[in-house]
C-alpha positions as CSV (number, residue, x, y, z in Angstrom):
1,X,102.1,112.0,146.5
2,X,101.7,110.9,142.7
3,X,105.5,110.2,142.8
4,X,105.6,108.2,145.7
5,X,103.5,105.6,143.9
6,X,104.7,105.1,141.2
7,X,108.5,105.1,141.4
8,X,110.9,102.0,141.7
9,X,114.2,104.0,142.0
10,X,116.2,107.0,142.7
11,X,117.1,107.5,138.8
12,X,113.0,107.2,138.3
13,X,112.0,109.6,141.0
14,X,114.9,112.2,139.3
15,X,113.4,111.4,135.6
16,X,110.0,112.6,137.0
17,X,110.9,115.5,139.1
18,X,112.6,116.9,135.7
19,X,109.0,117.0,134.3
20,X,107.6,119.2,137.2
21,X,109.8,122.8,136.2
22,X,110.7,122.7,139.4
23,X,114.3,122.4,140.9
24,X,117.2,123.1,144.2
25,X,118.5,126.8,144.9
26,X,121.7,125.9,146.4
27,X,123.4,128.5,148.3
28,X,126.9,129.2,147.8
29,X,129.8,130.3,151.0
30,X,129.2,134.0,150.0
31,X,124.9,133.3,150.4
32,X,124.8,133.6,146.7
33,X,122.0,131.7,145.3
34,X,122.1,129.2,142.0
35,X,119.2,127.7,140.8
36,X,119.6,124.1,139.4
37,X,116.4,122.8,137.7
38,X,115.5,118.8,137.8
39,X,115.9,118.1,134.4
40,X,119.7,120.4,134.5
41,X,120.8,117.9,137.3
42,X,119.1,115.2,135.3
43,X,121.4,116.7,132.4
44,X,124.7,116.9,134.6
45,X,124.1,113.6,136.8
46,X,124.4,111.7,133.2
47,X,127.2,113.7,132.1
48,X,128.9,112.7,135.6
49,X,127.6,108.8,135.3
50,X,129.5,109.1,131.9
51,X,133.1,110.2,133.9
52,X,132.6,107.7,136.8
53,X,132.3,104.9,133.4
54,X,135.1,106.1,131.9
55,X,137.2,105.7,135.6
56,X,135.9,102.3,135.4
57,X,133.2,102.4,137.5
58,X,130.7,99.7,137.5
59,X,127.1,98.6,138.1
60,X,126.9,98.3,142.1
61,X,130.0,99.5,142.9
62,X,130.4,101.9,146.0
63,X,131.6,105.5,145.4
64,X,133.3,107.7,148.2
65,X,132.0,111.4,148.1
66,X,133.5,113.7,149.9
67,X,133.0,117.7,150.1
68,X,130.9,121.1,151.1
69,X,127.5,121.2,149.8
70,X,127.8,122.5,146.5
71,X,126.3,122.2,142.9
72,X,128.8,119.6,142.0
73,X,127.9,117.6,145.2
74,X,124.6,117.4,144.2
75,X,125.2,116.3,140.4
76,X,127.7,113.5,141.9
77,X,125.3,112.2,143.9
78,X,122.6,111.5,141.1
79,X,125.5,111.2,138.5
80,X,126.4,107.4,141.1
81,X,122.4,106.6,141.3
82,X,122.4,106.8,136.7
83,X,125.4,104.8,136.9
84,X,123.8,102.7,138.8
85,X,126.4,102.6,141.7
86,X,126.3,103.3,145.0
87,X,127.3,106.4,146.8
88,X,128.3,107.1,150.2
89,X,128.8,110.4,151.4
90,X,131.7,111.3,154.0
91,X,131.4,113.4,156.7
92,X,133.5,116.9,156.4
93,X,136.6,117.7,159.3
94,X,134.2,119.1,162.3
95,X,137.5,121.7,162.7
96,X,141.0,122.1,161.0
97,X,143.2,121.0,163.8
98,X,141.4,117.6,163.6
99,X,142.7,116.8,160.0
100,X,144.8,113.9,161.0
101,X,141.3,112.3,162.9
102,X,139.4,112.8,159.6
103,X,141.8,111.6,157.4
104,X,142.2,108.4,159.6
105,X,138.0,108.0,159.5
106,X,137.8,108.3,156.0
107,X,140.0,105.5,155.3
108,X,138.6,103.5,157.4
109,X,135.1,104.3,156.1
110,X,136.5,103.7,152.2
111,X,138.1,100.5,153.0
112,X,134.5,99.9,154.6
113,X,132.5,100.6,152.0
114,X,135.4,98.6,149.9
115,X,134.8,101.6,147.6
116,X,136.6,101.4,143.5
117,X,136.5,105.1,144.1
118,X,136.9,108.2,146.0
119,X,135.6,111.5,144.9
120,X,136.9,114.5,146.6
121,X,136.8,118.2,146.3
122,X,139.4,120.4,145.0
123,X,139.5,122.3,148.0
124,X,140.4,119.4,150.4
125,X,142.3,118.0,147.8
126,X,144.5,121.0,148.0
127,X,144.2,121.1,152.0
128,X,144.2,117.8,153.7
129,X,146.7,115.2,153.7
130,X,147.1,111.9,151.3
131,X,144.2,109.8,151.7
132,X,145.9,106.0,151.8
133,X,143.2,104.2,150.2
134,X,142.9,101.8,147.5
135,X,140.4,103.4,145.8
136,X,141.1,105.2,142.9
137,X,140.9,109.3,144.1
138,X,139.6,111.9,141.4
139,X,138.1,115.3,141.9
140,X,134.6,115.6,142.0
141,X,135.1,118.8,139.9
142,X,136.7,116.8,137.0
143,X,134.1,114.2,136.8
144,X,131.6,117.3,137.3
145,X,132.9,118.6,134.1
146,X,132.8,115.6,131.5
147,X,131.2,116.3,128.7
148,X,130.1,112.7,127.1
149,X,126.8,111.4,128.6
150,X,126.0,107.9,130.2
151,X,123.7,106.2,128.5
152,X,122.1,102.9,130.7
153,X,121.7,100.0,128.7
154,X,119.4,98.8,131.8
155,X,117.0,100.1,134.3
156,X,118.0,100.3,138.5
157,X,115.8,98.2,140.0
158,X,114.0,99.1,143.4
159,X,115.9,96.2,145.2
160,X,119.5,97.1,143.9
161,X,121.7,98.6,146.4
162,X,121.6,102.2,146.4
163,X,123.2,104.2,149.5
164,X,125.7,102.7,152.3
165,X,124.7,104.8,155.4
166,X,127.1,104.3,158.3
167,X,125.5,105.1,162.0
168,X,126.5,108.1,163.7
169,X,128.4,105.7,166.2
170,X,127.5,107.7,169.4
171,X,127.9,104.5,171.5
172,X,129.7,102.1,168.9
173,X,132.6,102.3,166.1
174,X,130.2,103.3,163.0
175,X,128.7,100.7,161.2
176,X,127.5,101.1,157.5
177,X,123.9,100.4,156.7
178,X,123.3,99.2,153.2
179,X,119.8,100.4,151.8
180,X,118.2,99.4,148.6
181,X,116.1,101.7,146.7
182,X,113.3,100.0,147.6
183,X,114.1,101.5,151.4
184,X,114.6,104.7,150.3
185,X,111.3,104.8,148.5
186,X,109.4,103.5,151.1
187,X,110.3,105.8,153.7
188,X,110.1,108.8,152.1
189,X,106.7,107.4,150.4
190,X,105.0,106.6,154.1
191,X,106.5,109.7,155.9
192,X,105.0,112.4,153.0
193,X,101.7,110.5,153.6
194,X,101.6,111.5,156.9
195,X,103.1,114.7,156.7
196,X,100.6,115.3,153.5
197,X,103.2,116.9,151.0
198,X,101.6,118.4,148.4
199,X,104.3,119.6,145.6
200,X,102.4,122.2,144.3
201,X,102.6,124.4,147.7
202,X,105.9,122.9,149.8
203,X,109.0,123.8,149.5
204,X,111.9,122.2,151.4
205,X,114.7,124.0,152.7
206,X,117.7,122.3,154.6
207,X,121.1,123.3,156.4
208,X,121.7,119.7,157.2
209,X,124.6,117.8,155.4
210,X,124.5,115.9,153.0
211,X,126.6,112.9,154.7
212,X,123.5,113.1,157.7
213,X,120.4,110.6,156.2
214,X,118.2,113.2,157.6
215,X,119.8,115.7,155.2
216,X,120.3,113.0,152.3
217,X,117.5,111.1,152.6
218,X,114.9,113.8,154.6
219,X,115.3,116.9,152.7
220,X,117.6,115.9,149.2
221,X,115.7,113.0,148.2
222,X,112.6,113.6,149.5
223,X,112.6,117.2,147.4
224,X,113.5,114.8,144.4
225,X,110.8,112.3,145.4
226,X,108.3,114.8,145.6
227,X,109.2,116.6,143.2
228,X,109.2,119.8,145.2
229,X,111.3,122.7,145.4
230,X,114.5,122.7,147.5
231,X,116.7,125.4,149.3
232,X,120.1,124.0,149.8
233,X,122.1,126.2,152.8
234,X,125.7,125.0,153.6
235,X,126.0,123.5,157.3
236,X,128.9,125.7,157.5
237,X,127.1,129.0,156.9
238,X,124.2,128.2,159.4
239,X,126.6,126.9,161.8
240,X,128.5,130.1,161.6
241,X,125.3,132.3,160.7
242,X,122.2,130.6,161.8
243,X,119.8,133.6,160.9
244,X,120.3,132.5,157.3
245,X,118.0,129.3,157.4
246,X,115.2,131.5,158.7
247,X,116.3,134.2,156.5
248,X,115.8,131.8,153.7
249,X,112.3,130.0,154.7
250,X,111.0,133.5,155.1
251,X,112.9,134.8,151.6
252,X,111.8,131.7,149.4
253,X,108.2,130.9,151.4
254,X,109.2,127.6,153.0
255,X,107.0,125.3,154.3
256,X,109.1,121.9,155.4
257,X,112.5,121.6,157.3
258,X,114.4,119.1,159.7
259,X,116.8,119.4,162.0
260,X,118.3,118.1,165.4
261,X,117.3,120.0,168.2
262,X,120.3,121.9,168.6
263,X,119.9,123.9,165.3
264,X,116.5,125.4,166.7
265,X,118.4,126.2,169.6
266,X,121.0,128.5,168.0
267,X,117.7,129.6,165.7
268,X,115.8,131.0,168.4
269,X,119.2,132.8,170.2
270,X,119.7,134.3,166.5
271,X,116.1,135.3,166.3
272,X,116.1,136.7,169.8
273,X,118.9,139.1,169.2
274,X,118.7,140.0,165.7
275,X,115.0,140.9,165.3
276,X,114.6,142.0,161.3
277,X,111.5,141.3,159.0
278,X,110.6,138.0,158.1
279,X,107.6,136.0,157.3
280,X,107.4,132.6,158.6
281,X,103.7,132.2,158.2
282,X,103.7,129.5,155.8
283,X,105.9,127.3,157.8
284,X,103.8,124.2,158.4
285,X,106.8,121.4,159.4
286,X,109.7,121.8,161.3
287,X,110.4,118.7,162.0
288,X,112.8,117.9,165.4
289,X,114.6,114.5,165.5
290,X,118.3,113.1,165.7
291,X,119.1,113.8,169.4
292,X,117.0,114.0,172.2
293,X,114.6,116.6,171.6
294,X,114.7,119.4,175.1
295,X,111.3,120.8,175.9
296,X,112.8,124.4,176.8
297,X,114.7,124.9,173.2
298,X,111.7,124.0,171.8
299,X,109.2,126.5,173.6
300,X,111.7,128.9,173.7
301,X,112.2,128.7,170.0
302,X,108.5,129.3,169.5
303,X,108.3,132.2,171.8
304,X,111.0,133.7,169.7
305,X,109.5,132.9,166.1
306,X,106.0,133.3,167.1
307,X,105.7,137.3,166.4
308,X,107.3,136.4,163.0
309,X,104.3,134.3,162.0
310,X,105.4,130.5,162.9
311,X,102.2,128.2,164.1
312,X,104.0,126.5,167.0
313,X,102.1,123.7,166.3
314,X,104.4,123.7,162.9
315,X,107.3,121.9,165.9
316,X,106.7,118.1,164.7
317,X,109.5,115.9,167.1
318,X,110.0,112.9,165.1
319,X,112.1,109.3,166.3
320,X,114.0,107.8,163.4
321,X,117.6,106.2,162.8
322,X,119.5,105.3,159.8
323,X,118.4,101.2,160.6
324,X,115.7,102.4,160.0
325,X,116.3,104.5,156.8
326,X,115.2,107.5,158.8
327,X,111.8,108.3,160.0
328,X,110.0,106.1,162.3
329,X,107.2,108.0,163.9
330,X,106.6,111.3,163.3
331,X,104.0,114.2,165.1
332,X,101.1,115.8,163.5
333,X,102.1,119.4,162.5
334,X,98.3,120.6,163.6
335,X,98.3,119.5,167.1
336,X,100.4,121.1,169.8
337,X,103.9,119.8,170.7
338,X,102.7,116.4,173.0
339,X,104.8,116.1,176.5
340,X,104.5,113.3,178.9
341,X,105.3,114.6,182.2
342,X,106.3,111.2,184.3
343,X,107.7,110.7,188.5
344,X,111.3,110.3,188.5
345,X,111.4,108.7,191.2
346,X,109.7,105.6,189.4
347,X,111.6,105.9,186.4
348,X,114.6,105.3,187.6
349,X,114.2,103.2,190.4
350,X,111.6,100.7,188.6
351,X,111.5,101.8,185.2
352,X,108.2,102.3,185.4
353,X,105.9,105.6,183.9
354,X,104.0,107.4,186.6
355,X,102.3,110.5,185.4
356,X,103.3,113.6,187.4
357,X,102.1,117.6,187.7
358,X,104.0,119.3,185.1
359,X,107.3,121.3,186.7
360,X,106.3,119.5,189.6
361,X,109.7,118.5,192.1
362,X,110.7,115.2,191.2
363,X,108.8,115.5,187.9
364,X,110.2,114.6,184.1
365,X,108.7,115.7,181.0
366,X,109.5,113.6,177.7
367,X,108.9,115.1,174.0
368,X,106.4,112.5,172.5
369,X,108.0,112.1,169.4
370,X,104.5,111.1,167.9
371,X,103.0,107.9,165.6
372,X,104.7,105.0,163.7
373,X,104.9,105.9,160.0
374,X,102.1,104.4,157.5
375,X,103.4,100.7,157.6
376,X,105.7,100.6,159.9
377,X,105.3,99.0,163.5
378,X,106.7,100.0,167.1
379,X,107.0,97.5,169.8
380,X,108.4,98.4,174.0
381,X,110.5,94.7,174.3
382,X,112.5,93.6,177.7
383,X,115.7,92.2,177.4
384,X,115.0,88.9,176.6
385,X,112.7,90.7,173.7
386,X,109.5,90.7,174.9
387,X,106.5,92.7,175.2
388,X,106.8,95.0,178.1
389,X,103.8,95.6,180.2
390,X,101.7,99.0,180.1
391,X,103.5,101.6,181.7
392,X,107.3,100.1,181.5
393,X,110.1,101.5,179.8
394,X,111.8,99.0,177.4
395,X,114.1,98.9,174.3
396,X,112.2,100.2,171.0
397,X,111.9,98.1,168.6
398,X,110.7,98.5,165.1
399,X,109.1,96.8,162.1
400,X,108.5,97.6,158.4
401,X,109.6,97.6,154.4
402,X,112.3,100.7,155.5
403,X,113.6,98.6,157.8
404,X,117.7,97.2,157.0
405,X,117.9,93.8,156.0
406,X,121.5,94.0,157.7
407,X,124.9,96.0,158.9
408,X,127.1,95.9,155.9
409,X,129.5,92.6,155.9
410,X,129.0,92.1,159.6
411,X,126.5,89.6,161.0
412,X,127.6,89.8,164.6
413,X,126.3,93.1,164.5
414,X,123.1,92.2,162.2
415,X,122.5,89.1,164.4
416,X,122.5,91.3,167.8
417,X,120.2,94.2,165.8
418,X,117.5,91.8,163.6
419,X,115.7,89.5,166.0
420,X,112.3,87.7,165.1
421,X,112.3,90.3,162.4
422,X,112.1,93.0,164.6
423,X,115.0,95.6,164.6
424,X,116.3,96.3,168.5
425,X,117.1,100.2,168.2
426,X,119.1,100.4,171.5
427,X,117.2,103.0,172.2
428,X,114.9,102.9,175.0
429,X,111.2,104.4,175.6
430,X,107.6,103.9,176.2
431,X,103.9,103.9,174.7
432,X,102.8,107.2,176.0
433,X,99.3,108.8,175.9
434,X,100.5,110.9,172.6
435,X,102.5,108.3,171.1
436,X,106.1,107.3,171.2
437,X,108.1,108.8,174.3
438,X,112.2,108.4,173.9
439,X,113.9,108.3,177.3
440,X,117.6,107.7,176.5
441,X,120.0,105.1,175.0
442,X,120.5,101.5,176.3
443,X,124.1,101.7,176.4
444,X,124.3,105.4,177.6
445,X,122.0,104.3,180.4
446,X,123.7,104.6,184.2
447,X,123.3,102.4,186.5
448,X,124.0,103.1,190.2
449,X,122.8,102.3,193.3
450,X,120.2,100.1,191.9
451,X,118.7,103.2,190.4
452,X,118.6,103.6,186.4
453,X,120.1,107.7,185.8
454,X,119.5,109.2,182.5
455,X,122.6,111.4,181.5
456,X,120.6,113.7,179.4
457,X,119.1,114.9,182.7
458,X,122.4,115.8,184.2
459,X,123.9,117.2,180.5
460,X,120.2,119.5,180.7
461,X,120.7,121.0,183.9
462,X,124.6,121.6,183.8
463,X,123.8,123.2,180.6
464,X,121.7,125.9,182.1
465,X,124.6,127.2,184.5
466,X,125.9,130.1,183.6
467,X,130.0,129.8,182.0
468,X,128.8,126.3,180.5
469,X,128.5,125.8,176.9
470,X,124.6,124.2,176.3
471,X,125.4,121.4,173.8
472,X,128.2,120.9,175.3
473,X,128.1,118.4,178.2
474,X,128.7,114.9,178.5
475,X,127.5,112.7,181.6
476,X,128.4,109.0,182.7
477,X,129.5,106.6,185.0
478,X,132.4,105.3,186.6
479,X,130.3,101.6,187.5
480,X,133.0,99.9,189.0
481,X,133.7,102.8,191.5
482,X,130.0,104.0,191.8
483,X,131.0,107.3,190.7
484,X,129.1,109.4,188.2
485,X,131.1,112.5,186.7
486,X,129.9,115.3,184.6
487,X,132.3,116.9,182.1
488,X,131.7,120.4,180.8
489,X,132.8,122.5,178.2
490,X,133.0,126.2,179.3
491,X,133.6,130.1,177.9
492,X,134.6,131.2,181.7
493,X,137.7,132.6,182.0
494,X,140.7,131.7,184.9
495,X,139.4,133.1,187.4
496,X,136.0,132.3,187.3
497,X,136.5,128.8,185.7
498,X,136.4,127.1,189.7
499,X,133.2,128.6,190.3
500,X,131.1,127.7,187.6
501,X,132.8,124.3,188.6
502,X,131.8,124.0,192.1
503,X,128.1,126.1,190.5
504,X,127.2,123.2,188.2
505,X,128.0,120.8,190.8
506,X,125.6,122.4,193.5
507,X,122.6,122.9,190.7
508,X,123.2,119.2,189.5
509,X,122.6,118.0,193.6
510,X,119.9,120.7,194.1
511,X,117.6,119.4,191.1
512,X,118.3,115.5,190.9
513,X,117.8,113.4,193.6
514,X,121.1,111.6,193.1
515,X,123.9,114.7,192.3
516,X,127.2,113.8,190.1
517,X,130.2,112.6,192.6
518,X,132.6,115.0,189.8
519,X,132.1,117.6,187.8
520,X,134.7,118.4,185.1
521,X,135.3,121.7,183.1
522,X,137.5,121.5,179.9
523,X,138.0,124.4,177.0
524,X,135.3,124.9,174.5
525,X,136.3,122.0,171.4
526,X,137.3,119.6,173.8
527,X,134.5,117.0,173.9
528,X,134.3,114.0,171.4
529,X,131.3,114.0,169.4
530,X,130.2,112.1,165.9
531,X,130.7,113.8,162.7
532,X,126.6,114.9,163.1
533,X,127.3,116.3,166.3
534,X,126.1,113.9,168.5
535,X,127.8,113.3,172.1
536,X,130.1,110.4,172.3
537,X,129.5,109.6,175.9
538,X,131.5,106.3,175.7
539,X,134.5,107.8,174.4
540,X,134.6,110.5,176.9
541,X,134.6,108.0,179.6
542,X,137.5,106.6,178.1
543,X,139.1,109.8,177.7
544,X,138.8,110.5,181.1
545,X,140.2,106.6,182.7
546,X,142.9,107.2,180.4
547,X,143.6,110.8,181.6
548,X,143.3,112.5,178.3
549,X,141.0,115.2,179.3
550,X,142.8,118.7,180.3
551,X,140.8,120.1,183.6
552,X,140.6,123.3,183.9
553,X,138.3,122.7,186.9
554,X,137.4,119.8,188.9
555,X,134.7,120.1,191.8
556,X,133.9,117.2,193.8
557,X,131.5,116.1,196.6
């Protein structure tokens, strides 16, 4: 924690993690392994500050980064903070055959940022189309490799601008968060307080990328912060090969990790089928955030890395958003994953928490996603922002030095987020008896026949039907014709695609009191989601008024 205290700025926090010997292993495409020392990427990021001044970069300007994980990444990214700059990492094509999507988001996100420059990889140099920015473009690897070091005639200062982080825009076009260093440092500072990081033992080790705060911020930064080791996997080879974050907390002794709930779903499928010798037993955090946490995944990837050594008390659900920096609250990794189990009946119909018999019929249980951070304050607010009684559901709101000051040149959006210095998440929840309980999004909400209907209960059970892909499932309403519909990604094949159909339909009646009027099945790919991952539920909805889904199945009521 030494670090934590005494540290103004990124630049700082790098200059004193060079002292500790310690450094990232970054894995390469092949799983080869290259170490990097703090001091070497001390060494490189100056060399790289020197090449972004010699483009003509200057003191607070915004630089575009854009590329795999990869040594050079890294260096660029501490090679902006020397310069004193400000970087902003953009998010990598989710597939190929959405190039001319990604090309179209990154100029918007440049012209954004209003970014001097824009620093891409050779390899999507060579493979995507022109980007038609104004920025200056230049290859990461260039810069990577000049050879005359930047020397800083002044000091960052803890309340310049460091990073533009723009939302994951699951219910909005993405907005950019501007964060000083100040915000960075705090949040890292008051989340390793409670999770009690001790450098000497912990070592990171993230899959996540690098354009996701959680895998910036989280796991990057807060290795540098630290100053403890780090084990850098591409999100491409986990995505493809999941056993090789395991592989690698067991190989280098991990102790910390983050990711959405998804990845410890595709975790605990690889661990189930591939049994091989690993030794998770110093695993202490692995901390669940960025999506709505699903109690099943999470027991079921305990059951399968139990016999392997992990504590599953190690699970630590966590509630956080890039307003926010990242974390907000955050669970004890000693104490037992926390689950409110609440009526559904009065959720939905009053918005009001019941406590029910867990797996009881007509039962709920919520992931508490645990305690505010050192600092940091949580309030349940109505609509009209204020306190909610004891036992409603309201929107979260949040309060603390990590907290934005504003969206990035818009104050419509600022003005609708930052009221009486509180920051309204749009998320919506409740004080429960083990701390903060998530139930959904304000905008994803749907509302019909006077009855409030979560669409992660609807994505949950479609997702367990056999033929539909889990992940893959997006739920919401049709208001103005009273009509909910379910739309489903699926692996079945022609002739059993109507089935699973008129199968997910059935189970979605069968275990929620108020059953979808449409279910939907579309090939595997088809569903919009952010470049994180996340379900775009809004766009969806669009997709389907406008008729741009392709059924393969419909089954309707």
């Amino acid at each position: 924690m030494t670090n934590t205290q005494i540290v103004g700025s990124v630049p700082e926090a790098l200059l004193s993690a060079a002292d500790t010997g310690r450094g990232i292993e970054i894995v390469d495409r092949q799983l080869n392994e290259q170490y990097l020392s703090y001091d070497e990427i001390l060494t490189s990021a100056r060399r790289f500050a020197g090449g972004l001044r010699e483009q003509g970069v200057e003191r607070g300007d915004r630089v575009c980064l854009l590329g795999p994980t990869t040594p050079d990444l890294v260096t660029s990214l501490f090679g902006a903070w020397v310069a004193g700059a400000v970087p902003v990492v953009l998010p990598l094509p989710r597939r190929m055959s959405e190039l001319p999507a990604f090309v179209e988001d990154v100029t918007r996100r440049v012209d954004k940022a209003d970014a001097s420059l824009l620093a891409v990889s050779n390899i999507l140099l060579e493979q995507a189309p022109t980007f038609d920015v104004s920025a200056t473009i230049v290859s990461i690897e260039k810069l990577a490799a000049h050879t005359s070091a930047w020397a800083a005639t002044s000091p960052v200062s803890a309340d310049d601008l460091a990073y533009l982080q723009f939302t994951s825009g699951t219910t909005a076009r993405s907005r950019a968060v501007p964060l000083s260093h100040r915000h960075l440092i705090a949040n890292l500072a008051a989340a390793g307080q409670m999770a009690g990081i001790d450098p000497e033992i912990d070592v990171f080790v993230s899959w996540l990328p690098l354009f996701h705060d959680m895998g910036l911020i989280g796991m990057l930064l807060g290795s540098v912060v630290f100053g403890t080791k780090l084990v850098l996997i591409p999100t491409e080879e986990f995505l493809g090969r999941p056993g090789c974050w395991t592989d690698s907390l067991s190989r280098h002794r991990g102790t910390i990790t983050a990711s959405p709930n998804f990845g410890y779903g595709l975790a605990a499928r690889d661990l189930a089928s591939k049994p091989r010798a690993l030794d998770l037993k110093g695993w202490r955090i692995a901390a669940n955030g960025a999506e709505p946490i699903d109690l099943e995944t999470v027991q079921r990837f305990a059951e399968a890395a139990e016999p392997y050594g992990f504590d599953p008390n190690a699970m630590c659900p966590m509630f956080g958003l890039a307003e926010a920096t990242l974390a907000v609250s955050l669970s004890r990794s000693d104490e037992p994953v926390a689950v409110e189990w609440v009526d559904r009946e009065a959720l939905e119909a009053s918005g009001r928490i019941t406590p029910a018999t867990p797996h009881a019929p007509g039962s709920r249980g919520l992931v508490a996603c645990g305690h505010p951070i050192p600092g940091h304050e949580v309030s349940i607010r109505d609509h009209n922002g204020d306190v909610v009684s004891v036992g409603a559901v309201g929107e979260i709101c949040v309060r603390g030095p990590s907290v934005m000051l504003g969206y990035w040149r818009d104050a419509d959006a600022t003005a609708e987020a930052l009221r009486d210095g509180w920051l309204h998440t749009g998320d919506l929840g409740f004080h429960g008896t083990h701390g903060l309980v998530v139930c959904g999004r304000k905008k994803d909400m749907i509302i019909l026949g006077g009855r409030n209907l979560y669409p992660e209960d609807y994505e949950f059970h479609a997702e367990r039907v056999p033929g539909v892909r889990k992940g893959n499932v997006i739920a919401f309403a049709i208001p103005e014709r009273e009509r909910m519909v379910v739309v489903c990604e699926t692996t079945a094949g022609p002739d059993d695609v109507h089935d699973v159909a008129r199968s997910t339909l059935e189970e979605l009646r069968r275990q929620l009191p108020r059953g979808p009027e449409e279910v939907v099945m579309v090939s595997p790919g088809t569903l919009p989601k952010t470049s994180s991952g996340k379900r775009q539920r809004g766009e969806c909805r669009e997709q389907y008024a406008s008729g741009g889904l392709e059924p393969l199945a419909v089954a309707r009521r």
